[in-house]
N, C-alpha and C positions, 0 to 999 in steps of 0.2 A: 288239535282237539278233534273235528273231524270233519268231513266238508258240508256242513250247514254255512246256509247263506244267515248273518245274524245282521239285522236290521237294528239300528240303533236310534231313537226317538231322541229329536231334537225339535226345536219350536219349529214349525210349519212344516214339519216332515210325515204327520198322522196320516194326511190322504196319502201319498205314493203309499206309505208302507201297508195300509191296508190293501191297497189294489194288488201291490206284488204280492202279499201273503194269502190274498181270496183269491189270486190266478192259481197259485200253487195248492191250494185247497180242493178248487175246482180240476186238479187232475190226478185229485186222489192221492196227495202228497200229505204227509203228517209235518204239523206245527208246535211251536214252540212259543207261548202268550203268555202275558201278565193276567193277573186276574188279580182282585182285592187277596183275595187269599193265599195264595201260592201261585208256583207260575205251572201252568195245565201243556196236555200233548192234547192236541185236539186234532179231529178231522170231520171231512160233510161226510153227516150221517146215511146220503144216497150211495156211496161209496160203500158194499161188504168189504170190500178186500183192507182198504183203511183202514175199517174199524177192528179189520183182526190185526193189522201189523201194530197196529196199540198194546195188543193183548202178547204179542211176541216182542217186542220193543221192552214191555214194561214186565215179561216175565208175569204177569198176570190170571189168577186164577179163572179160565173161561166159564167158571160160574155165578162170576161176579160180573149183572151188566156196568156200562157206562153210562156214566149221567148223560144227561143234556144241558146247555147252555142255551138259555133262550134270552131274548130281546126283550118279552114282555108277555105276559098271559096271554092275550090274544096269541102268539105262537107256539105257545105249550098246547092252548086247545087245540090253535091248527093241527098239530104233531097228535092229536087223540086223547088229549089230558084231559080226564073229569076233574073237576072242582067241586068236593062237598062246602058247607058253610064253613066246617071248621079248618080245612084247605085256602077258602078263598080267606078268612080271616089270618089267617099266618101268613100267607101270599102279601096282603097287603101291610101287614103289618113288620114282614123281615126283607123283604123283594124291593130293592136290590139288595143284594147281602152275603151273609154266609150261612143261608138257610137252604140245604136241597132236600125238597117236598119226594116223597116216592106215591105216585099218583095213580090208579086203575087208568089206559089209557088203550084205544084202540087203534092201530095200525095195519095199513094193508102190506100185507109178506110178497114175498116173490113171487107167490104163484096168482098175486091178484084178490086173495080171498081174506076176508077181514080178521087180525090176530087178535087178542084179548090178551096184555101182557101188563105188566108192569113197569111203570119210570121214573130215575129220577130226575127233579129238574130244579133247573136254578137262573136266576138273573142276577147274574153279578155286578156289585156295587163298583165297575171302575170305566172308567168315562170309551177309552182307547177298545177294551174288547166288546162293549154292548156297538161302536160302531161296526166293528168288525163280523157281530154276528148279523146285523141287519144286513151288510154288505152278502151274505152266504145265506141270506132268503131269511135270518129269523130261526135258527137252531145251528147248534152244532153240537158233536159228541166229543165230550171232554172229561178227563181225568186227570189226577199229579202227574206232574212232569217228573218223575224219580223209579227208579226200580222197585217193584212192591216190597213191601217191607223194610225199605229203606226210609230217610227221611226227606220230607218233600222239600224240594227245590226252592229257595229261596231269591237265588239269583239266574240270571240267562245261562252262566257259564256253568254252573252247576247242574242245571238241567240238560243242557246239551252232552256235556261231558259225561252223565250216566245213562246216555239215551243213545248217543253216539250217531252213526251216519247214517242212520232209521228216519232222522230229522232233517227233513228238505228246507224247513226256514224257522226262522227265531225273529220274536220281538224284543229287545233288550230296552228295560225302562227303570235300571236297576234292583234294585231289591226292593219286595212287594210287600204291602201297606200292612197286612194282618199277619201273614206268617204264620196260621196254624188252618188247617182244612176245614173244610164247611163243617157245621153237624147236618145229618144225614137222619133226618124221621118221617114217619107216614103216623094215620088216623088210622085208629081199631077199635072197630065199631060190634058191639056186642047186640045181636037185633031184637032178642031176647030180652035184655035188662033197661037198654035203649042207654049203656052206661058207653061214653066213648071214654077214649086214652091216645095219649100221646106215645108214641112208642119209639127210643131212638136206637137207630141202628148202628151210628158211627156219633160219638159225642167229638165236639168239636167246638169255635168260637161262642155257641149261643148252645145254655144252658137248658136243660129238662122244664126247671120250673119258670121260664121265661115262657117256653110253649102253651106250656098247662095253661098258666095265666090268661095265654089270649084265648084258647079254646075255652074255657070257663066264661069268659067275658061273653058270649056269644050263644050260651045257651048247654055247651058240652058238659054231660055228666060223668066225673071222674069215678072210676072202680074205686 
């Protein structure tokens, strides 16, 4: 298959395997995780070189960034995430889940000086990676574990095997719970009419009008 180290989760195995897979994260090595959704390539997002071998690993268009996986709001803001209300309402209302928010967020770049970019993020609903991300500070940069355009990985073996020896370690916890990708929306906000929308950019487990819903509940006027 190819020489990934694959960790196989048995009852009182969760701590060692996060420590060997946050050692290997910590040296700029690309993983192999369960998520509720699919199983994700992830790496520390202090790491450039990482997050480009993602993007050559995965054949991936470098126009498209990479989410984030975070532990909990508090490290999304840490990482520069603005929360409007109708942000914090979807946050609370899909988080943990298969909801990634795309959030105005501020970060400082290389050279020190503060970026104004945009991000997505997400706290996934599964018990094993939200410890793993607190163990790597509370963020990491994560996408499908599969070649773009192909179909997302379902099982360890199948992700390693289209990702090939790009992948320093794998969590193997068998075949994951939801099996189809996040949806992928942000708020657009018209300043003019004061008319906000929901807008999805990748449709996925959770529906358009599931969103609207909560933003309406809170105040959001739909166009």
């Amino acid at each position: 298959m190819s020489g990934t180290e694959i960790f196989r989760v048995t009852p009182g195995s969760e701590r060692e395997i996060i420590r060997n897979v946050s050692k290997a994260l910590r040296r700029g090595l690309l993983a192999v995780v369960p998520t509720d959704t699919v199983y994700g390539l992830v790496a520390d997002p202090s790491f450039p070189d990482a997050v480009q071998r993602i993007y050559e690993t995965k054949l991936r268009d470098k126009r498209k960034p990479i989410p984030l996986l975070v532990a909990t709001v508090h490290d999304a803001e840490n990482f520069g995430a603005r929360f409007g209300h109708e942000e914090k309402a979807l946050a609370s209302k899909f988080w943990p889940g298969p909801l990634t928010l795309v959030l105005d967020c501020k970060s400082r770049g290389r050279s020190g000086r503060i970026v104004e970019t945009k991000e997505g993020f997400r706290i996934p609903g599964h018990d094993l990676m939200l410890c793993l991300i607190k163990e790597m500070g509370g963020v990491l940069r994560a996408t499908s574990a599969n070649i773009s355009g192909e179909p997302p990985a379902l099982t360890v073996n199948n992700a390693v095997a289209s990702l090939g020896a790009s992948v320093a370690v794998a969590i193997d916890v068998g075949t994951v719970k939801i099996g189809l990708p996040s949806t992928v929306a942000r708020i657009k906000r018209d300043l003019g009419s004061g008319n906000v929308r929901v807008e999805i950019l990748r449709q996925g487990v959770i529906d358009a009008h599931s969103l609207e819903q909560v933003v309406m509940s809170v105040g959001g006027r739909q166009e």
